[in-house]
C-alpha angles and dihedrals in degrees: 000000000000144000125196113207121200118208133136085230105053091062101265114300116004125198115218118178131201118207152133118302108259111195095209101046103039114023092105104038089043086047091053097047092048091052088052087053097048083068109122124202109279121263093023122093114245144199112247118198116211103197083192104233086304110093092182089043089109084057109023094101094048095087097224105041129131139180123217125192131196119238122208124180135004094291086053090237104194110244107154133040135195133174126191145162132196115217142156116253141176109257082190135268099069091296123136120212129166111239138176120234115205123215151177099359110182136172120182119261095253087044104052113102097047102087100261086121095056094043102050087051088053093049097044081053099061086046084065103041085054094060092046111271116155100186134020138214136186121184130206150146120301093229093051083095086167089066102038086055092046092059102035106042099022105040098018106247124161133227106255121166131346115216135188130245106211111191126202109186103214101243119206093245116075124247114250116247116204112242091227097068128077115206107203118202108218130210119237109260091047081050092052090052089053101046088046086054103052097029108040087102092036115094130250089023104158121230091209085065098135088059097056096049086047095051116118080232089067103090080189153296106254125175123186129222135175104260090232084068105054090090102054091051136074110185098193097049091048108249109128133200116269085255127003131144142219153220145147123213117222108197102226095179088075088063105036148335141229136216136184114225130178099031108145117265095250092055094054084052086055090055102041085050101058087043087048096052090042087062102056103028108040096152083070093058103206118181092248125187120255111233093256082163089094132047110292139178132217141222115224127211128222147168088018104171132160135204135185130005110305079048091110094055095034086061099051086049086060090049091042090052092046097048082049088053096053097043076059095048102059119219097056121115100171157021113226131192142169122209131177109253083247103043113115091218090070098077097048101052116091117243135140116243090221092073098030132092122215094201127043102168123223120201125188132191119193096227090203103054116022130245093004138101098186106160087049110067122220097237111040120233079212118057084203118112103184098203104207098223088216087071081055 
């Protein structure tokens, strides 16, 4: 697979080639690359991204997953990275299809404009149409407008479906739990009956789902439920709580870690100061920073879903008792979800709206017929969007 690309400035003829990520070959050129890329504008703080040493470690528990890099020159310099993974989701309405999801492309910054971009989506395409895909979709801010451009106008995605981050920094006090609730942790193949249950019409929802919920990633699977309720339920024969609620917990800081560099000084002191002040003074419970100075890891939330009418603060009792388990944990600076615009959970679940994004934008191509997405409407039956933490 190769693509010769003619520009003056480029020195003539210059030989790029797509093709499969080779460890050996190409760790410390792709980490290079990477790092470069990492690079924030000047003068504005950024988000930095450490991989870890393990740069499939975002798809390597997706089965079918591969990495392709693009080569330029005789000494095969990286220059160009793409991720994906093929799966079979829910479409709604009960109804299974394979699709590819399409992750962490990156050109280097004296390569872009020249269609590497293009070409390594449309390799990466025929990867997955190989293995059976029959749609693909990429996600990303609302704000990345150069990506957005690059998929929409020049590889023909759609705008599909805009969901919410909500972000919840870990504090040093502990979040109360109200004494009349009893938070179960499930194992995972009664897990796996309840999530087929209430997810079986949502989108997205993965068929491998036993495996997710089995992952040594998957910290567990906890639903809450009024303990006035635990007698007039019995969860493995099927018969649920007048209200409960759900969620699994995917420990991200085994995968990668993020870190906040080029804040101001006097921000970092700000920072520093409310953690400071956490520490010694829980009772006073302040919404401290966590120190994202440093490298720091992040618990993702998943399969969050509410019934009845204690749902809402049920919910907010399951955030509450994770954040608690990862103030225990060490090395956590933050709870993470994604919710569909229209799921009810959104608005029960604590963030604050500094660290959080309203729009993450999902586009989908159909790979067999070009420029349509027939078989997702444009509008869902089903306001769930189950968000499968290994994409994460």
């Amino acid at each position: 697979m190769s693509l010769k690309i003619g520009d003056e400035s480029w020195q003539k003829r210059a030989l790029v080639v797509i093709r499969e990520y080779d460890e050996e070959r190409h760790k410390v050129s792709l980490e290079k690359m990477e790092k470069l890329c990492e690079v924030g504008e000047r003068g504005k703080p950024s988000l930095v991204t450490d991989l870890m040493g393990d740069p499939i470690c975002r798809i390597r528990h997706i089965p079918l997953h591969v990495m392709l890099v693009a080569e330029y020159g005789e000494e095969g310099q990286v220059i160009g990275v793409i991720r994906g993974c093929v799966k079979t989701v829910t479409r709604g309405n009960s109804v299974y299809v394979k699709l590819a999801y399409l992750l962490g492309l990156r050109v280097s910054h004296q390569h872009r404009r020249f269609g590497i971009g293009t070409k390594l989506v449309e390799h990466l395409e025929e990867w997955c149409k190989q293995k059976g895909a029959k749609y693909a979709y990429m996600a990303t801010d609302c704000t990345n407008e150069p990506s957005i451009n690059l998929f929409t106008k020049k590889c023909y995605y759609s705008k599909f479906r805009t969901l919410t981050m909500l972000v919840q920094p870990v504090h040093a006090h502990y979040k109360p739990i109200n004494s009349n609730v009893a938070i179960l942790h499930l194992p995972p193949s009664l897990a796996t009956s309840i999530y087929n249950h209430i997810f079986t019409n949502s989108e997205f929802f993965p068929r491998d789902i036993d495996l997710i919920l089995s992952n040594k990633l998957n910290l567990g699977t906890f639903m809450a439920i009024p303990k006035k309720y635990l007698s007039k339920c019995d969860l493995k024969r099927g018969i649920y709580p007048p209200s409960y609620s759900i969620l699994s917990v995917w420990n991200t800081k085994e995968v990668f870690k993020l870190q906040v560099k080029g804040v101001s000084p006097l921000a970092h002191a700000c920072c520093v100061g409310t953690r400071v002040l956490d520490e010694w003074m829980p009772w006073l419970r302040v919404p401290s920073y966590p120190d994202v100075f440093r490298p720091f890891g992040v618990y993702f939330l998943y399969g969050l879903h509410m019934e009845g009418k204690y749902g809402r603060q049920l919910m907010k009792c399951l955030c509450g008792f994770v954040h608690n388990m990862a103030r225990d944990e060490g090395g956590c600076g933050a709870i993470v979800a994604e919710l569909g615009q229209r799921d009810p959970v959104k608005d029960a679940v604590p963030h604050w709206r500094k660290f959080s994004w309203a729009e993450d934008i999902w586009c989908i191509k159909n790979l067999e017929k070009c420029g349509s997405y027939d078989c997702f409407t444009s509008r869902s039956s089903s306001p769930v969007i189950f968000v499968d933490p290994r994409d994460f």
